[in-house]
C-alpha positions in Angstrom: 0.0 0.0 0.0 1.3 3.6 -0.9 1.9 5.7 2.0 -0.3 9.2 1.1 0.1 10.9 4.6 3.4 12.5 4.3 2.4 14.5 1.5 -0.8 15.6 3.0 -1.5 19.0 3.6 -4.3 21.0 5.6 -5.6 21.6 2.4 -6.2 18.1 1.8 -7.4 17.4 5.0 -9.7 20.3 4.6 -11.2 18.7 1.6 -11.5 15.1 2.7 -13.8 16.4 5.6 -15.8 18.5 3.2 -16.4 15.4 1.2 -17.5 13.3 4.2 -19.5 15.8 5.6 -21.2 16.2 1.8 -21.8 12.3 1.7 -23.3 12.9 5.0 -25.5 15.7 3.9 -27.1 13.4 1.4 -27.5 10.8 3.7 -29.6 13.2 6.0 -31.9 14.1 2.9 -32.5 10.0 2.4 -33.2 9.9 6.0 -35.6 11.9 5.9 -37.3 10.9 2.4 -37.6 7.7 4.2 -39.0 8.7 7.6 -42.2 11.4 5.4 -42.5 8.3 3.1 -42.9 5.8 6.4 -44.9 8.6 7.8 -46.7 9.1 5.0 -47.9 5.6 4.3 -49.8 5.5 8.8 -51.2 8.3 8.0 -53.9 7.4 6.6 -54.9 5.1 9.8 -54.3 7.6 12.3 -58.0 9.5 13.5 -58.7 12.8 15.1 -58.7 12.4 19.2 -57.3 13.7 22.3 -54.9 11.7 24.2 -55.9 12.9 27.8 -53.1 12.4 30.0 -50.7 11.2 26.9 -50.7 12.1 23.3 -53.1 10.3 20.8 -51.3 10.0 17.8 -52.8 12.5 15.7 -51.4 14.8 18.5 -48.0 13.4 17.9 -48.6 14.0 14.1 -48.8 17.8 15.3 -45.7 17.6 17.2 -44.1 16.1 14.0 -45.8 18.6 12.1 -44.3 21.5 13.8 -41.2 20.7 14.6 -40.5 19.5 11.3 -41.2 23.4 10.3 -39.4 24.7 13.1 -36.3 23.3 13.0 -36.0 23.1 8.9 -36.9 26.8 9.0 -34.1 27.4 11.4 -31.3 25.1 9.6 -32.4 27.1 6.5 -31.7 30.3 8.6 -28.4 29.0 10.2 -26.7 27.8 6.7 -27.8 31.0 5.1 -26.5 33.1 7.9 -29.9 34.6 8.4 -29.6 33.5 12.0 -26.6 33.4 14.2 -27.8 33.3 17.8 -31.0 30.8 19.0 -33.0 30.4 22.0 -33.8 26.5 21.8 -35.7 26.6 25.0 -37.8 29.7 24.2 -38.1 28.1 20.9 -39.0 25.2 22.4 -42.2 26.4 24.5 -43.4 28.5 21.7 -43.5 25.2 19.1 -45.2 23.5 21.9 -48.2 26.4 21.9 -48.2 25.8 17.6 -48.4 22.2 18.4 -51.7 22.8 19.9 -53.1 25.2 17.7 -51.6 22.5 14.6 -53.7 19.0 16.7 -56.8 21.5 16.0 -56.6 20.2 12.3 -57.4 17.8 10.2 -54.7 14.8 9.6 -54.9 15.1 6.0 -53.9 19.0 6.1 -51.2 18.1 8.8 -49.7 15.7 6.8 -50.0 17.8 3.9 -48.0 20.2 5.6 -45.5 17.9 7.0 -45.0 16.6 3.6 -44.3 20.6 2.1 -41.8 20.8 5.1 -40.0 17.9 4.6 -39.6 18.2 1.1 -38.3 21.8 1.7 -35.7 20.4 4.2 -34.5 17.5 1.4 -34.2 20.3 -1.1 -32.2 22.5 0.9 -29.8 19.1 2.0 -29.4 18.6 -1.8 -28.4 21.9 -2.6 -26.1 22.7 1.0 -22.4 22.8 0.4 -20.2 21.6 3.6 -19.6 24.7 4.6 -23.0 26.3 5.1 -24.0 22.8 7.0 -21.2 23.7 9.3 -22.4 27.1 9.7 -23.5 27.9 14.0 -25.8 30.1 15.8 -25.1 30.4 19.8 -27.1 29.8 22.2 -27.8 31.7 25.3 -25.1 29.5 27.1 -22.7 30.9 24.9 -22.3 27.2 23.2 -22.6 27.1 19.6 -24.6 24.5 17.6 -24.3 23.9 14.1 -26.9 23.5 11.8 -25.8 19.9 11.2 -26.4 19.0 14.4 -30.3 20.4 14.2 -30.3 18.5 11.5 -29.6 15.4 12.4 -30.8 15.6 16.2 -33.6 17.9 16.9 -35.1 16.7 13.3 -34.3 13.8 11.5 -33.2 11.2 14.7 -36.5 13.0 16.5 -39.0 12.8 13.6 -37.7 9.0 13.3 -38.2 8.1 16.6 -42.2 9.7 16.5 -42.4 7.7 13.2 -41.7 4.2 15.1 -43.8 5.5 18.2 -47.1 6.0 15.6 -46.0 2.7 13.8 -45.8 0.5 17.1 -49.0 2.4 18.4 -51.0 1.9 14.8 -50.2 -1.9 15.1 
């Protein structure tokens, strides 16, 4: 095997990490294709009803509904430097009062909306370079998070793990 390392440079290094992180990038857009699809296919099995003391599921479809928009408005803001500083937790307790407001309607108009928002979000994957995916906003801590990470946390891993909650439950 030929030895490459010694002529590396931070260049190169530079690059290889831009290339992971874009192979990455289009693995988050899969992931979520495949969680609206897996979504998308329930749906149609999941009524209109409170869940009392827990969430029914079409309340967990508004949950999924907003913070689908929420956090893929905010990594378009992020990796367009639109936004630089964010509130998660103040962000947090306002998406929970549009999660209310969203269970108010229909399933077929919230997963109509869910749909628009994650196609937006794939879109916007496609189209990313590595740098704008590594772009941050801080948080009142004074930590920063990158939009990556809102990505792949906050959205995709959360939006998965409603989709197998709603799948288990529709059972």
């Amino acid at each position: 095997m030929k030895i490459e390392s010694p002529a590396f440079t931070q260049d190169d290094l530079d690059k290889f990490f831009d290339e992971q992180l874009d192979r990455e990038r289009l693995h988050l857009a899969r992931r979520l294709e495949e969680a609206s699809a897996r979504l998308a296919a329930i749906a149609p099995r999941i009524t209109s009803s409170e869940g009392g003391d827990h969430w029914s599921e079409h309340e967990v479809l508004a949950h999924i509904a907003v913070l689908s928009k929420f956090y893929g408005v905010m990594v378009h803001k992020i990796t367009s430097g639109q936004m630089t500083e964010v509130d998660l937790l103040d962000a947090t307790k306002l998406r929970d009062v549009a999660g209310e407001q969203t269970a108010a309607l229909p399933t077929a108009d919230i997963i109509r909306s869910i749909a628009t928002d994650h196609s937006r979000t794939v879109k916007l994957l496609r189209e990313l370079d590595a740098t704008a995916l590594r772009r941050t906003a801080r948080l009142p801590t004074g930590e920063e998070v990158t939009a990556e990470f809102l990505v792949r946390y906050p959205l995709i891993n959360h939006l998965e793990q409603h989709v197998e909650q709603l799948e288990q439950a529709l059972r």
